[in-house]
DRENDO-1510 file (C-alpha; in Angstrom, 1 decimal, always signed):
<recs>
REC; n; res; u; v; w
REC; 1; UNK; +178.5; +244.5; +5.0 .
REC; 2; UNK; +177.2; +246.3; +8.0 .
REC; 3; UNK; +178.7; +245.4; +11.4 .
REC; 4; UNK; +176.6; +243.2; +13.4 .
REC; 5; UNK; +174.5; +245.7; +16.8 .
REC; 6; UNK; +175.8; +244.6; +20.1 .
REC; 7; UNK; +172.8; +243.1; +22.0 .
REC; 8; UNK; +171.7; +244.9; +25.1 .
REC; 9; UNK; +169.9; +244.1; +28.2 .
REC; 10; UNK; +166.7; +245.5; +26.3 .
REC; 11; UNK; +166.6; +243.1; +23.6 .
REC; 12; UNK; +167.1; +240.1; +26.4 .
REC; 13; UNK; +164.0; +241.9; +27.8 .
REC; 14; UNK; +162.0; +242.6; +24.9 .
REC; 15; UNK; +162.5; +238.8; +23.7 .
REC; 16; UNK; +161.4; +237.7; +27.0 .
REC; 17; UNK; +158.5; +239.6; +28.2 .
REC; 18; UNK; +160.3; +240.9; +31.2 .
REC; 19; UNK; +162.0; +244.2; +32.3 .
REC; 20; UNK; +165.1; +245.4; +31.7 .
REC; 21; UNK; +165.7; +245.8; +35.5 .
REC; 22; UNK; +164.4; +241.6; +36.1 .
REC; 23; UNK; +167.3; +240.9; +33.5 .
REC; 24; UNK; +169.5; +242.6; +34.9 .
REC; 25; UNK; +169.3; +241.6; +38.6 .
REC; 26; UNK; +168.9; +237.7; +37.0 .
REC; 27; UNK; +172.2; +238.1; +35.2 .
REC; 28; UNK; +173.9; +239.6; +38.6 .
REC; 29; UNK; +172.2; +236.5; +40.3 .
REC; 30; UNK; +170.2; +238.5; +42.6 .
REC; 31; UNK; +168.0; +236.2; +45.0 .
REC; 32; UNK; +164.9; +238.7; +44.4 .
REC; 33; UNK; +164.7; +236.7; +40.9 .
REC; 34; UNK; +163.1; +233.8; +40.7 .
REC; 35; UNK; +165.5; +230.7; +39.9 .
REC; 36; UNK; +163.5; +229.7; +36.8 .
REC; 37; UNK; +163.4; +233.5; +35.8 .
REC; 38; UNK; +167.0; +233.5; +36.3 .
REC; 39; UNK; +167.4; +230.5; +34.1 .
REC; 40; UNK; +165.1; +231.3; +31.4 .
REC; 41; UNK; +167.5; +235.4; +31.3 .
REC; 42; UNK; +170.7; +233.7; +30.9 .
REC; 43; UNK; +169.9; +231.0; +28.1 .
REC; 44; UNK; +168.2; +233.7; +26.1 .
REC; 45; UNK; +171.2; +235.6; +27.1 .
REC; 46; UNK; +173.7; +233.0; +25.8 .
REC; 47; UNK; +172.0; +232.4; +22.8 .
REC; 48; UNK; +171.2; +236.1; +21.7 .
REC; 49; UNK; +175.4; +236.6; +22.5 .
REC; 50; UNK; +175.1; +238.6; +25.1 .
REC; 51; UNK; +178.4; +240.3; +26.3 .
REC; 52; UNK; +178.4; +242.7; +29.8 .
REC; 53; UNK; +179.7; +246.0; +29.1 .
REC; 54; UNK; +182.3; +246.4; +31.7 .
REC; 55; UNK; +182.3; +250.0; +31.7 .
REC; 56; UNK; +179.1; +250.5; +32.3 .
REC; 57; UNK; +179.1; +247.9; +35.0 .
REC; 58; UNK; +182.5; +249.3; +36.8 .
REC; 59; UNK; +180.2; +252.7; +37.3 .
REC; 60; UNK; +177.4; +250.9; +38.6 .
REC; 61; UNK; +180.0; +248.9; +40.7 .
REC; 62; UNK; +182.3; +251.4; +41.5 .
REC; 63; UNK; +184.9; +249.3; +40.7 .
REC; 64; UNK; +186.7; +248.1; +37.5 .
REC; 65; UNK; +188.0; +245.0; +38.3 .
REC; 66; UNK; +191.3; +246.2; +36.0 .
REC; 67; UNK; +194.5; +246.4; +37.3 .
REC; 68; UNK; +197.1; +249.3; +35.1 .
REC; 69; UNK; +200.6; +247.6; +34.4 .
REC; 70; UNK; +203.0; +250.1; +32.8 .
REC; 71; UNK; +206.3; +249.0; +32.0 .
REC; 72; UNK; +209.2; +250.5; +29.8 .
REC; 73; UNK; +210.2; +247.9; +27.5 .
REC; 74; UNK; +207.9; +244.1; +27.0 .
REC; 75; UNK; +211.1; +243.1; +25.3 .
REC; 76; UNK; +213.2; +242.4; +28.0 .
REC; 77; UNK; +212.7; +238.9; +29.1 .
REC; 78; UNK; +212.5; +239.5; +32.8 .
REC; 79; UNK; +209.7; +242.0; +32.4 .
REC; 80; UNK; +208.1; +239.7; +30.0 .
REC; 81; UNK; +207.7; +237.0; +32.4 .
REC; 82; UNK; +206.9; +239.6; +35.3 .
REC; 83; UNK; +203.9; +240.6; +32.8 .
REC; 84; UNK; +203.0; +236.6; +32.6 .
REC; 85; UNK; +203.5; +236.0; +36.3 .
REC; 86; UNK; +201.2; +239.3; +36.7 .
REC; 87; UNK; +198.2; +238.2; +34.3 .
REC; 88; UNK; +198.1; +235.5; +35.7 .
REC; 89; UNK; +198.2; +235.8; +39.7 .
REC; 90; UNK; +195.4; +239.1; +39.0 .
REC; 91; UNK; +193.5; +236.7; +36.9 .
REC; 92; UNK; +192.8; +234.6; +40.1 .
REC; 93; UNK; +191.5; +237.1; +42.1 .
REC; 94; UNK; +188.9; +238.2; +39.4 .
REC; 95; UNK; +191.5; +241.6; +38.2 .
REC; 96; UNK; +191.9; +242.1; +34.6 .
REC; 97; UNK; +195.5; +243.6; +33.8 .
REC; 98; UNK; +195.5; +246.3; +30.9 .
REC; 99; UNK; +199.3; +246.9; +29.9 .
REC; 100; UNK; +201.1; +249.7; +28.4 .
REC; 101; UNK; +204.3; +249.9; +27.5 .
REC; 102; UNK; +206.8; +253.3; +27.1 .
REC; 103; UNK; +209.8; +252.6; +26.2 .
REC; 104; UNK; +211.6; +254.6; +28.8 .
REC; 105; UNK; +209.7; +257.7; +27.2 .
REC; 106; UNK; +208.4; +260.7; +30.1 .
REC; 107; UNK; +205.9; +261.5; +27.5 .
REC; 108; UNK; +205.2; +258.0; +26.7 .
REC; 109; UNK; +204.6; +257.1; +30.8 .
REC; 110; UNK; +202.6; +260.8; +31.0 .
REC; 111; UNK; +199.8; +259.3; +28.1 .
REC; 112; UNK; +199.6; +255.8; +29.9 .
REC; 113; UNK; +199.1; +257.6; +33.3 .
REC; 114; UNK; +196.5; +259.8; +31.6 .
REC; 115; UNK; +194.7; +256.8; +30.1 .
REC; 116; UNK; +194.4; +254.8; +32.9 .
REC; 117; UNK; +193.1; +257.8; +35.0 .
REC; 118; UNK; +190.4; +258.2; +32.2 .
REC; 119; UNK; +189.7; +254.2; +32.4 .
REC; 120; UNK; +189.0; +254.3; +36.2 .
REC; 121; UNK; +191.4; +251.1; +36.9 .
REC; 122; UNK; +191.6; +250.0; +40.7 .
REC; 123; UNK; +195.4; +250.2; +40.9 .
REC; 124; UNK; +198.5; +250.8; +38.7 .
REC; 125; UNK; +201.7; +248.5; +39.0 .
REC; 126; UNK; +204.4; +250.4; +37.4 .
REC; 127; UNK; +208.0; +249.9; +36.2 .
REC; 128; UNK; +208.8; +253.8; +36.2 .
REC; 129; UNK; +211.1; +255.9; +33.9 .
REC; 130; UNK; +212.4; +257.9; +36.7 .
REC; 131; UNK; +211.7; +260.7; +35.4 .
REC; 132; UNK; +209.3; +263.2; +37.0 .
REC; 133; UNK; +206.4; +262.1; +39.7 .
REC; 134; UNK; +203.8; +264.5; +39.1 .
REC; 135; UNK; +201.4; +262.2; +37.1 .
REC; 136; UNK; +201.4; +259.4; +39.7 .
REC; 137; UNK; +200.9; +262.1; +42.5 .
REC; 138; UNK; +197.3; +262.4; +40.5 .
REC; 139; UNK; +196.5; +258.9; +41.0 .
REC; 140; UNK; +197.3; +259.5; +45.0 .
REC; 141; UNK; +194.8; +262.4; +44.8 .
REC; 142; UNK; +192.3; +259.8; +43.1 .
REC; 143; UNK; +192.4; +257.3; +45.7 .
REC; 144; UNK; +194.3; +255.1; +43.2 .
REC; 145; UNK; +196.8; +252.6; +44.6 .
REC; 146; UNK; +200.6; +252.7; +43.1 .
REC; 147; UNK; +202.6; +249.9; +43.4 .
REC; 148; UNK; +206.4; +250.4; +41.8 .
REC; 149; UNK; +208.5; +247.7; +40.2 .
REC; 150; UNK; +211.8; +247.0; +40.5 .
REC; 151; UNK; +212.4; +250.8; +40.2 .
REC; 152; UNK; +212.1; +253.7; +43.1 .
REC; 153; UNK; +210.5; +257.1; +43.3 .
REC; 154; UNK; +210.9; +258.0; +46.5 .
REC; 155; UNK; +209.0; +261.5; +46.3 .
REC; 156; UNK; +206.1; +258.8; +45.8 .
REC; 157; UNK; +206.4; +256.9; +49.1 .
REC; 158; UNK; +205.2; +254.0; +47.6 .
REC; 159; UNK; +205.0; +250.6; +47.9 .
REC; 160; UNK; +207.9; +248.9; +46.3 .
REC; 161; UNK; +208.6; +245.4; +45.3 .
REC; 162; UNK; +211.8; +244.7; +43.0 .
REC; 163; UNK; +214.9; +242.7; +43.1 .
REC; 164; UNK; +217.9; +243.7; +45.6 .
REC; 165; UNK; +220.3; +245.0; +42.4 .
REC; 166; UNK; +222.9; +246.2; +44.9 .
REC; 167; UNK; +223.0; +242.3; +45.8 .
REC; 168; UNK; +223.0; +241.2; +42.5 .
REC; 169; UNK; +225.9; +243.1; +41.4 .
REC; 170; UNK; +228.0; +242.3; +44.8 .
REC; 171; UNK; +227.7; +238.4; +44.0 .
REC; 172; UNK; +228.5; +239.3; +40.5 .
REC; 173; UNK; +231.8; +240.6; +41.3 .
REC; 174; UNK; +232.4; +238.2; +44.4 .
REC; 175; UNK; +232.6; +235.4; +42.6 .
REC; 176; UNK; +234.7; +236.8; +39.8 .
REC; 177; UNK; +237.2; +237.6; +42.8 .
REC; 178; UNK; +236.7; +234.1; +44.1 .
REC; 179; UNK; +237.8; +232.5; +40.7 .
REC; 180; UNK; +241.3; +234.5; +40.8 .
REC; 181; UNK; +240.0; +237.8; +39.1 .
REC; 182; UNK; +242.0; +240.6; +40.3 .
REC; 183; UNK; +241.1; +243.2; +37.5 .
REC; 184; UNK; +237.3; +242.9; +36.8 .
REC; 185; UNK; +235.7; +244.8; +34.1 .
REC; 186; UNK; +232.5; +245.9; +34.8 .
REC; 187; UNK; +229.8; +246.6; +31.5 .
REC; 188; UNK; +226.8; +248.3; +32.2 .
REC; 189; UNK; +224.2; +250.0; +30.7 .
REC; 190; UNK; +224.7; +254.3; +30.8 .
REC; 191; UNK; +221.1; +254.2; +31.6 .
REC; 192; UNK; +220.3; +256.7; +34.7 .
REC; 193; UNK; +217.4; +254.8; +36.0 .
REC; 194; UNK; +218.3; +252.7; +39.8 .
REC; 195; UNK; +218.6; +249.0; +39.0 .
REC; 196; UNK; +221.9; +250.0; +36.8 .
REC; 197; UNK; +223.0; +252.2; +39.8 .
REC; 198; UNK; +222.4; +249.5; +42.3 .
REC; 199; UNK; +224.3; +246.8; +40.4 .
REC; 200; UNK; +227.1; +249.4; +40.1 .
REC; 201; UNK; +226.8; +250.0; +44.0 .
REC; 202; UNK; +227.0; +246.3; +44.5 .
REC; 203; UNK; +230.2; +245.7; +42.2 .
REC; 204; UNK; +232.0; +248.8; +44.0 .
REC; 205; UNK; +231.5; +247.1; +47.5 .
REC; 206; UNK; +232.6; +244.1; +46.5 .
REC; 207; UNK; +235.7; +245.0; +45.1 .
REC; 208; UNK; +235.8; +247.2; +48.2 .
REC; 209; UNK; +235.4; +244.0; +50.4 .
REC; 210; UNK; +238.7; +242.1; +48.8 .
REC; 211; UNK; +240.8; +245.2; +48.9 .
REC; 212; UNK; +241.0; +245.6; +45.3 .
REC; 213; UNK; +241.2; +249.3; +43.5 .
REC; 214; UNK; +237.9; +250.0; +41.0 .
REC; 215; UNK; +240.4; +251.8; +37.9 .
REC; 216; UNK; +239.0; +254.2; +36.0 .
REC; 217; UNK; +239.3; +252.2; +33.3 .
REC; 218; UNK; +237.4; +248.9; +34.3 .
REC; 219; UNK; +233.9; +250.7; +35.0 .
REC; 220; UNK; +232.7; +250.6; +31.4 .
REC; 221; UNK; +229.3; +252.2; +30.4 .
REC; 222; UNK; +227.5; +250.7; +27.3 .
REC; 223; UNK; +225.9; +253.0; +25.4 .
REC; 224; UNK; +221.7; +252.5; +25.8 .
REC; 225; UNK; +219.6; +251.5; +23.1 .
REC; 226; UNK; +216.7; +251.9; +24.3 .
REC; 227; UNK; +215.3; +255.1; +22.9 .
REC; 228; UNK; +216.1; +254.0; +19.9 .
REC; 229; UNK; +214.2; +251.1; +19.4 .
REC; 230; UNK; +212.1; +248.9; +20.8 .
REC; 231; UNK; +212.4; +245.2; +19.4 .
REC; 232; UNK; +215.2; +244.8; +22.2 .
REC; 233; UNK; +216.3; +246.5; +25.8 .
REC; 234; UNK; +220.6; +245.2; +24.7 .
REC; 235; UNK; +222.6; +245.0; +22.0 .
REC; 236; UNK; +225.2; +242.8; +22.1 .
REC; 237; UNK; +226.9; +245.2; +19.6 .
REC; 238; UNK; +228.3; +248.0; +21.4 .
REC; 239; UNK; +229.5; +245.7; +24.4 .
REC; 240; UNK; +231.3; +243.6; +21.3 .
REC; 241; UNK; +233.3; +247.2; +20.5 .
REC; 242; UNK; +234.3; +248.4; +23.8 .
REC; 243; UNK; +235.0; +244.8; +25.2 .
REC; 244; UNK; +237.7; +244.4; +22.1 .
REC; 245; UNK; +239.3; +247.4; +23.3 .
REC; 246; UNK; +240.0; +246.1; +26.3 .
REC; 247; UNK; +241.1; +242.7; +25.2 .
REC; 248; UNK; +243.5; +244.1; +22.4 .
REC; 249; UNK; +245.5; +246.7; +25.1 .
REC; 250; UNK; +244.9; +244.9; +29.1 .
REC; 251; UNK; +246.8; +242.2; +30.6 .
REC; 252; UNK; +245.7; +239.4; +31.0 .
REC; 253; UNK; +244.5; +237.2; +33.0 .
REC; 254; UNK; +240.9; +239.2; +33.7 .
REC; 255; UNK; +237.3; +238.9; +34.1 .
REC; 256; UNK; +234.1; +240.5; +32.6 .
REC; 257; UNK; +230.5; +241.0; +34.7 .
REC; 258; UNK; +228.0; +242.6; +32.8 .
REC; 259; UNK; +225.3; +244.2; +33.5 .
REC; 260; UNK; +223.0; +241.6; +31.4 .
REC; 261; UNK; +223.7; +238.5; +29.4 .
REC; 262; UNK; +223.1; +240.1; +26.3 .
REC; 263; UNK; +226.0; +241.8; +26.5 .
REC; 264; UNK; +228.2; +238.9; +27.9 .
REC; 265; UNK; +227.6; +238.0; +24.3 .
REC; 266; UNK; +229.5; +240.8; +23.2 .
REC; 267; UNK; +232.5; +239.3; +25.1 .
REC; 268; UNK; +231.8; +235.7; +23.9 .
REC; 269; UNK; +232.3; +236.8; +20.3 .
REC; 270; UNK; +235.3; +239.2; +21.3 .
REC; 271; UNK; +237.1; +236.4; +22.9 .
REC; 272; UNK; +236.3; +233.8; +19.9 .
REC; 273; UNK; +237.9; +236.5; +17.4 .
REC; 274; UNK; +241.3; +236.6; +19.8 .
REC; 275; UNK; +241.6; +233.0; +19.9 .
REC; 276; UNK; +241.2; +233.5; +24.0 .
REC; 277; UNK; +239.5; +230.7; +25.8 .
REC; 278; UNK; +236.5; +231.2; +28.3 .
REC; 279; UNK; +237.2; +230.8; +31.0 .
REC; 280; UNK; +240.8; +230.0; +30.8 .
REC; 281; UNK; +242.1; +233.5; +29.5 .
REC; 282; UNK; +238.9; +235.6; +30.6 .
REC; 283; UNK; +235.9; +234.7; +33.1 .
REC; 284; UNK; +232.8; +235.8; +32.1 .
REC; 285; UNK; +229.8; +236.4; +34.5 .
REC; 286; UNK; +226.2; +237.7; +33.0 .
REC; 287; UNK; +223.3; +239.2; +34.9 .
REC; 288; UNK; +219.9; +238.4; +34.3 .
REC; 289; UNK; +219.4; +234.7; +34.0 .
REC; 290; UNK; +217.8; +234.7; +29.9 .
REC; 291; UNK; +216.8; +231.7; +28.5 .
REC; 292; UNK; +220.1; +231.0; +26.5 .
REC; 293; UNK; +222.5; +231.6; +29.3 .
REC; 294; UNK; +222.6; +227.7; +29.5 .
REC; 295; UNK; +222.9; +226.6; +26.4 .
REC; 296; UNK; +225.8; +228.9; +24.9 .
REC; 297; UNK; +229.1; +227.2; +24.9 .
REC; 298; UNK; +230.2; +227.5; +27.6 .
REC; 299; UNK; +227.4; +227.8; +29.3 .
REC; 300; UNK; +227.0; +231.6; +31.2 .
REC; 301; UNK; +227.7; +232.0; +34.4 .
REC; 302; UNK; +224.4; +234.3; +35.5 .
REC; 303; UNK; +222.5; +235.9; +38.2 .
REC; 304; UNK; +218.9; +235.0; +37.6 .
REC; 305; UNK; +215.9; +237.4; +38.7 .
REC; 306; UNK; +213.5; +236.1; +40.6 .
REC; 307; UNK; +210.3; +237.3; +38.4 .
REC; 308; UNK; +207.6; +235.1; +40.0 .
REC; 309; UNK; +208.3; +236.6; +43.1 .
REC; 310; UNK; +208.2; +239.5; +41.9 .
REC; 311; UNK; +204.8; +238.9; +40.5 .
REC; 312; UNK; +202.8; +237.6; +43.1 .
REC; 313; UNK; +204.5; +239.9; +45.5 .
REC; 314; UNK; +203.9; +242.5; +43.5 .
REC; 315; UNK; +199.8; +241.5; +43.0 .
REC; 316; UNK; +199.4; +240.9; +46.4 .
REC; 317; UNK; +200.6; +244.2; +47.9 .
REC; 318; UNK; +198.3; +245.8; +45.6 .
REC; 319; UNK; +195.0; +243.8; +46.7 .
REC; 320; UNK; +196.2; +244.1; +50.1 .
REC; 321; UNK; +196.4; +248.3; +49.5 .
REC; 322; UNK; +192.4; +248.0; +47.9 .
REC; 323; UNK; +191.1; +246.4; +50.9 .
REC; 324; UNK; +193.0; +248.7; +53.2 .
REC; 325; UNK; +192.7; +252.7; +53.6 .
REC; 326; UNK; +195.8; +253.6; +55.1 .
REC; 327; UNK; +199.2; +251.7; +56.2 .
REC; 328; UNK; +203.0; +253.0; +55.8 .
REC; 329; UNK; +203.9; +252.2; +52.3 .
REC; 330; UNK; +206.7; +248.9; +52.1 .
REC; 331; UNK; +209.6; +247.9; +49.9 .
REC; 332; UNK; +210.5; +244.3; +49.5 .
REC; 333; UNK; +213.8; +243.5; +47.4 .
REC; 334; UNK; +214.1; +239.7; +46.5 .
REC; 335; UNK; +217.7; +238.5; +46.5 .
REC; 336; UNK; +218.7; +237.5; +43.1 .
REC; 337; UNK; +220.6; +233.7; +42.6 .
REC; 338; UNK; +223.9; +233.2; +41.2 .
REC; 339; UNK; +224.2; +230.3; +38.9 .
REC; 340; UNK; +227.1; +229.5; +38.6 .
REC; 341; UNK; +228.5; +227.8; +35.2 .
REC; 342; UNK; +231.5; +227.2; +32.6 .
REC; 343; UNK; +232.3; +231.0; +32.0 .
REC; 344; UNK; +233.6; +231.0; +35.4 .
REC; 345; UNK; +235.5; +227.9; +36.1 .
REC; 346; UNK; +232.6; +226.7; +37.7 .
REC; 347; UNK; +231.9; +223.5; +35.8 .
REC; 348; UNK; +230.0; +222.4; +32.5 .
REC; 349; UNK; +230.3; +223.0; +29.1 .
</recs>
């Protein structure tokens, strides 16, 4: 069965009697159409199913209306509800957003920067690999707005909105020390991008800060899965093996932060098999503030993200960059919240 034709402004025009030009300056609203005319182009317009061709409008217009999002991995629950919080704040100012995703892939990020070049968006918001800045330095050349997420490039000099990791990391380990902790075992991602840098920063100052020695031994870099698949940023796997390690030759008593609660899991089940209680033989704090961190038993001690913020902020800065042709580029880093819970002492179940 052939596929229905797309109905044009001609057809509205031919089954009216009228030019192409009256329908389309009815359908834009244009007060050099009469009211009735404008009536009578719209109902035929509805009822013929009539849908605007946005690219042909966004040359006319000079404008797209479309916001580029490019992040490295849906997956990962914070970005999915930055993406949410995103849609939605652009949707109320009239933006479309049109996401890609590269799975912390240069040549992945390269196509996505290409394609958005070739679909004339008004602005790209991107979570970056960190890898290379040539093919953003094209969208500078274009006149094309870059905001970056939660990640820096600072041969960009961009804007930057993201959360304060070094922060993050710092409370982290804090409150371990608070509890008792003297020997804190740090799990984090051996992923070179900044946000795993800055929580590393953040766990080194705060040891630092209470006088305690960062061993060798307690800094602890989980392989990445990331280029490997796509279905989930963690696995709670690896953290599993090299936590056990730990546990089977340290003394104890100690404490684990990790670098996301997915792989505080990891210690959960390495504890259970050792018949070690949380947090009575080991304290447990997580990073990232996912959706089961309450409800595991005991509940995870976490640092949430705030991704709303992030969102707006994010949104704003770029409709603030469209309406504006110059203006030192600015970096705002929302502090991340501590919640504290049973894996820590700190109460619950």
């Amino acid at each position: 069965m052939r596929e229905a034709r797309r109905t044009t402004l001609k057809d509205i025009a031919e089954s009216l009697g009228v030019s192409v030009n009256t329908v389309s300056r009815a359908l834009a609203d244009k007060d050099s159409v009469g009211l009735e005319t404008r009536k009578r182009v719209k109902a035929e317009a509805e009822r013929l199913g009539y849908v605007p061709n946005s690219t042909a409008r966004s040359l006319v217009l000079g404008s797209a209306s479309t916001l580029g999002m490019v992040i490295t991995n849906p997956s990962n629950p914070f970005y999915a509800q930055l993406i949410s919080g995103m849609e939605q704040h652009c949707r109320r100012h009239g933006y479309s957003l049109l996401l890609m995703a590269t799975e912390e892939s240069l040549a992945n990020e390269r196509r996505a920067a290409e394609e958005l070049l070739r679909r004339g968006v008004d602005g790209v918001l991107v979570v970056t690999v960190q890898e290379g800045a040539e093919h953003w330095r094209r969208f500078r050349a274009a006149g094309v707005p870059l905001v970056l997420i939660n990640r820096d490039v600072p041969e960009l000099n961009a804007d930057l909105v993201g959360v304060d990791h070094v922060k993050g990391g710092y409370e982290a380990a804090r409150h371990a020390i608070a509890q008792g902790a003297r020997k804190i075992y740090f799990l984090e991602e051996d992923l070179g991008v900044s946000a795993v840098a800055d929580r590393v920063q953040g766990y080194r100052r705060a040891m630092a800060d209470s006088g305690l020695p960062v061993e060798p031994d307690t800094m602890i870099r989980v392989p990445t899965r990331r280029l490997e698949q796509s279905a989930m940023p963690w696995d709670p796997s690896e953290a599993y093996r090299l936590a056990r390690e730990v546990v089977r030759s340290a003394q104890r008593p100690m404490a684990f932060v990790a670098g996301n609660d997915y792989f505080a899991l990891g210690v959960y089940r390495v504890a259970d098999e050792a018949g070690l209680r949380i947090p009575d033989d080991i304290l447990v704090v997580g990073y990232g503030g996912h959706p089961f961190a309450p409800y595991v038993i005991p509940s995870l001690t976490t640092v949430e993200l705030p991704a709303a913020d992030i969102a707006v902020s994010a949104v704003d800065r770029m409709l603030r960059r469209l309406g504006e042709a110059a203006g030192a580029p600015q970096q705002v880093l929302f502090p991340p919240r501590l919640v504290v819970r049973a894996s820590s002492g700190g109460g619950g179940t």
